[in-house]
N, C-alpha and C positions, 0 to 999 in steps of 0.2 A: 691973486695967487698968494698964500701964505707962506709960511715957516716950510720948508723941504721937509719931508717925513723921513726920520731919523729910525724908524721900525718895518719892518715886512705891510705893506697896506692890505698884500692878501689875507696877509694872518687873522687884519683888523676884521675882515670880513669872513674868519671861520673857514677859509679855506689852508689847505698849504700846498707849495709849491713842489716842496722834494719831498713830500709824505713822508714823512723819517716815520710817525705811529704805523705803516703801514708794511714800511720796508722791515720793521722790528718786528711785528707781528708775525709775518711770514718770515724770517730769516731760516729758522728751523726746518724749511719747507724744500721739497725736492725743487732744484733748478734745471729738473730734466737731463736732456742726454749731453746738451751743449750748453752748460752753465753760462757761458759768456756770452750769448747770439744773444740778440734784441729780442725774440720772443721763447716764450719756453715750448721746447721742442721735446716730441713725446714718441714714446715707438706706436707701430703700428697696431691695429689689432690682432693679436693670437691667433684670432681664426682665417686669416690668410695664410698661403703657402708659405714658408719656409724661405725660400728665394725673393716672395717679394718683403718679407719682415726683417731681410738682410739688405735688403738693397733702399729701402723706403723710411722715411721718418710722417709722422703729421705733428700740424701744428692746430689748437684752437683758441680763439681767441676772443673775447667780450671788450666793447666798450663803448658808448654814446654819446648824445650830443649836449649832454646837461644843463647847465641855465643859460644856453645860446635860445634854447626854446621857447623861453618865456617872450624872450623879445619878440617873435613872431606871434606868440600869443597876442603879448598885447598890441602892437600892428592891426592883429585883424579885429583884436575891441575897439579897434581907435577907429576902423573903416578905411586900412589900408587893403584890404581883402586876404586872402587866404596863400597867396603868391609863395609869402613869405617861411608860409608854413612848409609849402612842395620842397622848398630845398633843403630843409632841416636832412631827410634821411640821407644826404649825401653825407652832413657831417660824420651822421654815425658810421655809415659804411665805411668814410677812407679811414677815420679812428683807427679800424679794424684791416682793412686791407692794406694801407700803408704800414702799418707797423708788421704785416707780416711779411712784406715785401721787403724790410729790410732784413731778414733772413735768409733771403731770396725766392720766395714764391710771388710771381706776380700773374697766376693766371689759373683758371679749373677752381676757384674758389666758390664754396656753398654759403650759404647765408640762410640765417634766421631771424625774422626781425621781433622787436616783441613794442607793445605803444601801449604806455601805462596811461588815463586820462580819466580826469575827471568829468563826467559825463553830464554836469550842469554848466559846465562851462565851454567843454570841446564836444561841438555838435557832429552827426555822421559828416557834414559836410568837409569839414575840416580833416576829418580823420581819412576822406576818402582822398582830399590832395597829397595827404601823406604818403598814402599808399602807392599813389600816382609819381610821386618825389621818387619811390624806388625803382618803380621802371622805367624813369628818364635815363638815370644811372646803370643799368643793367644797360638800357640800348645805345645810351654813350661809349659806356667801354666794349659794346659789341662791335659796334663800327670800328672800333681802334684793333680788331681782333684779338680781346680780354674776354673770357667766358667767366662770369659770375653767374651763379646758379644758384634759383630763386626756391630755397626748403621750405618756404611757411611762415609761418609766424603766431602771434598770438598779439589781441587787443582786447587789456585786459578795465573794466570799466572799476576803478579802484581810489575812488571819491573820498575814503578814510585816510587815505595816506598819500595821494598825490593829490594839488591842488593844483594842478592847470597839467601837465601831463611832461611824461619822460617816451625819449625815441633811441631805442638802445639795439644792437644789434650782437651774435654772438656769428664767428666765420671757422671754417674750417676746410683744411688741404693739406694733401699727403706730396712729398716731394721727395724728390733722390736726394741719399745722405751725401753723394758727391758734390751736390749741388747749395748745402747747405752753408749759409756766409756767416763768419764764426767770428763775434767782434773781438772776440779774443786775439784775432792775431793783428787786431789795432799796435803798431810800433813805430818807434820814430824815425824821422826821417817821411813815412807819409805825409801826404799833400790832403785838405780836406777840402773838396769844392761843395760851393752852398750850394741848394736850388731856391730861387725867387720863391715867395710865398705870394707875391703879388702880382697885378699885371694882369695880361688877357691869355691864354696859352691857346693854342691851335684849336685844344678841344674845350673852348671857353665861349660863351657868348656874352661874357660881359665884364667890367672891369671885376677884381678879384682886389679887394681889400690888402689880403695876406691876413689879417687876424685868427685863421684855421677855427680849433675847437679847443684853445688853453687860455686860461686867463682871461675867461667871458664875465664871471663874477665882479671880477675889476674893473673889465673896462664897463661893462654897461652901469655899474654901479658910481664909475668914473663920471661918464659921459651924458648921461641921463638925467635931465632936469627933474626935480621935487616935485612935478604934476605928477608923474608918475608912481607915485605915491599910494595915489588912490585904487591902482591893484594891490593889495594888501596880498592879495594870493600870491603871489611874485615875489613877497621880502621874505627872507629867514625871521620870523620872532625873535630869534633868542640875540638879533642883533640889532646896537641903538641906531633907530629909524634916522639919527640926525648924520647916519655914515652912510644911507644907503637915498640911491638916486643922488644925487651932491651936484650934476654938473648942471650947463647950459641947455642944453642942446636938445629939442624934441624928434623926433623917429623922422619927420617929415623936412629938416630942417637942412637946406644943399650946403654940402661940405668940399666938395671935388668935384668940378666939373656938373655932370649930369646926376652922380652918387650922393644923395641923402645920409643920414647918419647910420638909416636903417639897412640901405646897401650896406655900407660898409661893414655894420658888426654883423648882420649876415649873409657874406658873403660866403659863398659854399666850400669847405675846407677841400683844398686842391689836392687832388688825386697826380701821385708822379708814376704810377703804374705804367704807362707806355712808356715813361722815359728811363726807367729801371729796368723794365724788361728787354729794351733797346741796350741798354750798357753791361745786363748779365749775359747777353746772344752774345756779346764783341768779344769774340776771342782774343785782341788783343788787348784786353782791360783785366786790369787782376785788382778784385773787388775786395782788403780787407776788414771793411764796417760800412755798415748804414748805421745811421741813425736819424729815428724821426724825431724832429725838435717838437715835440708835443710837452708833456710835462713837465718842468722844469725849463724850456726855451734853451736858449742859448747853453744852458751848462748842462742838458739833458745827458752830453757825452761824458760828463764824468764818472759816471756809471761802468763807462767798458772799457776793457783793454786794464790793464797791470801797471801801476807805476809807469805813466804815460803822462806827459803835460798836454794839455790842446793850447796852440799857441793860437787866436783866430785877432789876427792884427788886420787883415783886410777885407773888414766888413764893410757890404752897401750901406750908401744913407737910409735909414729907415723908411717904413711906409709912412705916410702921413695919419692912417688912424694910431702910430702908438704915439707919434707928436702932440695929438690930442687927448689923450689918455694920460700920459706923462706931465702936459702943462695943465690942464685938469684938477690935477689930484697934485699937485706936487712932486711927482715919484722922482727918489732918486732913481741914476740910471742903475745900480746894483741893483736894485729890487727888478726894474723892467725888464733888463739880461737875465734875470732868474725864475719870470713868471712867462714873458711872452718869445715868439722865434724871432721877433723884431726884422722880419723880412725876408730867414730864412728858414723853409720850412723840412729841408732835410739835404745831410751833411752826407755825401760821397767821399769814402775816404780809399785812397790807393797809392801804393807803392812809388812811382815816377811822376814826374812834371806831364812828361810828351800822355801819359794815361790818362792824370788831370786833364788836360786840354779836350783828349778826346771824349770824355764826359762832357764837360762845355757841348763841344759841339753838338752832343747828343740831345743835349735840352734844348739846346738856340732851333734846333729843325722844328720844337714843338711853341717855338716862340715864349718858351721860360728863360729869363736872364740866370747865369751860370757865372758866379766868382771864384776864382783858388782863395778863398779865405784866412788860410791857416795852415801850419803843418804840426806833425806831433815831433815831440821831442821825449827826449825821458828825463822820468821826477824821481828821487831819490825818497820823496817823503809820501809815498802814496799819490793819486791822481789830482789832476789841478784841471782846471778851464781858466786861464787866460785871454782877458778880451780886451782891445784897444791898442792902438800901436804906443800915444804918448801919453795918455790916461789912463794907468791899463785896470785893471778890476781884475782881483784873482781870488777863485773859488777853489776852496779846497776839500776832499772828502775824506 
């Protein structure tokens, strides 16, 4: 282990964390009807009555499973079989489905899938466990009584410009504006309970890493021995090869238990839909923010809510893959709290303690661990995320 990385390591790797060129590009841009909700929320179409364009909002939304894919790619060059590939489309879906559940829809949502691939390397065969990936998902959250509703898609054979292939999905649903969870009214004095990103949940068959679908670049880039190399299709060019692949560790290589390295980074991004739709039914739960710890991890929240501090001093011990990631690569923990959920994968925020609790117990019925991690307070100098009790780390926007 070297020198601690004294810079962003995702940066080194052409990624960024809080997309600041992104968020500046669109700043100008409508933020819909509820500027503060986790998703952007659109009215209805026109050509419905009048009564229901009063009473209804939708929401649409796009996002994928990005360089988590590759890993599965190379798995099945290596002759781990195609396994790896079926779970990819869950990633994309919950991307998409979780982040509009924390607006509060968690159910009647349509889906469109679309699979970019390059067609000398990703054979039908492959493309067909993909496909198969999406109707495990679809019959999982039907048994839970989730209706996802399967639009089509599009597989598109696109060899100039993607070089092992992309699994991306785009969702959409209309929902009561009564109904809609406005992170705006995030205030202090709220309680933020985490939900586990790891572990096995009721509707899991297998242990669950927690690594979701952020900060894939890093860790595999982390974690990933220099044999791997030799898929050249897999690296970005425009970055030095002597950052990329860096670790020990081969795909086949037991890290936990029964879990390979290759379980671990892909482990299928965990769907909290039942346990969300459970906590929006609880009349006695008053839900001010979700957020899904996707982009930015841990400080994802400081996006919402007004001159609000997130205090979060009572975090679980991590999962064991960001252990390995982190010792790996050197990361300090400011970077890891900035790129990954480090175990939590999405923040309930409400009003009272005895609320908190019954959240808790809402996720503990589906075998997901549930902490009060934090509460908001108020910031005088615009939003903060605060993390640690006696080494605290504080982000500010």
């Amino acid at each position: 282990m070297g020198e601690k990385l004294n810079k962003d390591p995702y940066a080194e790797l052409g990624v960024s964390s809080k997309k600041e060129g992104v968020h500046k590009a669109t700043k100008n841009l409508s933020k819909g009807l509820y500027p503060g909700a986790f998703c952007q929320i659109v009215p209805v179409s026109s050509i419905l009555p009048g009564e229901v364009q009063d009473k209804y909002v939708q929401v649409i939304h796009s996002d994928g499973v990005g360089t988590k894919s590759n890993v599965a790619y190379i798995a099945m060059m290596e002759g781990m079989g195609t396994d790896y590939l079926r779970r990819c489309p869950q990633d994309a879906l919950v991307m998409n489905t979780d982040d509009m559940a924390c607006v509060g829809i968690t159910n009647d949502i349509y889906i469109s899938n679309h699979i970019a691939r390059n067609a000398n390397r990703v054979n039908d065969e492959a493309i067909a466990e993909i496909i198969a990936g999406y109707s495990d998902f679809y019959q999982k959250m039907a048994d839970l009584g989730i209706n996802l509703y399967n639009a089509g898609g599009e597989t598109a054979d696109v060899g100039s410009y993607t070089t092992t292939l992309g699994i991306d999905v785009t969702a959409t649903a209309m929902m009561e504006k009564s109904k809609v969870i406005d992170a705006s009214n995030i205030a202090s004095g709220n309680y933020i309970v985490g939900l586990a990103s790891d572990g096995i949940a009721t509707y899991e068959d297998r242990y669950n890493s927690g690594i979701r679908s952020n900060g894939l670049t890093l860790a595999i880039n982390s974690l990933l021995s220099p044999y791997y190399r030799k898929y050249r299709e897999t690296m970005d060019g425009t970055i030095d090869e002597e950052k990329l692949f860096t670790g020990k560790y081969r795909l086949e290589n037991k890290v936990y238990g029964d879990s390979n390295i290759a379980d671990l980074i892909l482990s299928p991004t965990r769907t909290y839909l039942p346990i969300l739709k459970d906590v929006l039914e609880n009349e006695s739960i008053k839900v001010n923010g979700i957020i899904h710890c996707s982009g930015g991890g841990l400080t994802k929240s400081i996006n919402f809510g007004e001159n609000v501090a997130y205090i979060k001093d009572n975090l679980p011990t991590a999962p064991i893959i960001f252990d390995l990631i982190q010792k790996e690569r050197n990361i300090d923990d400011q970077y890891m709290y900035q790129t990954f959920n480090m175990g939590i994968g999405m923040e309930i925020i409400v009003p009272t303690l005895e609320e908190a609790e019954r959240v808790r117990s809402i996720a503990n019925n589906y075998g997901v661990s549930a902490d009060i991690i934090g509460q908001v307070a108020k910031s005088n100098g615009g939003n903060v995320v605060e993390i640690g009790k006696t080494k605290k780390i504080v982000y500010t926007k």
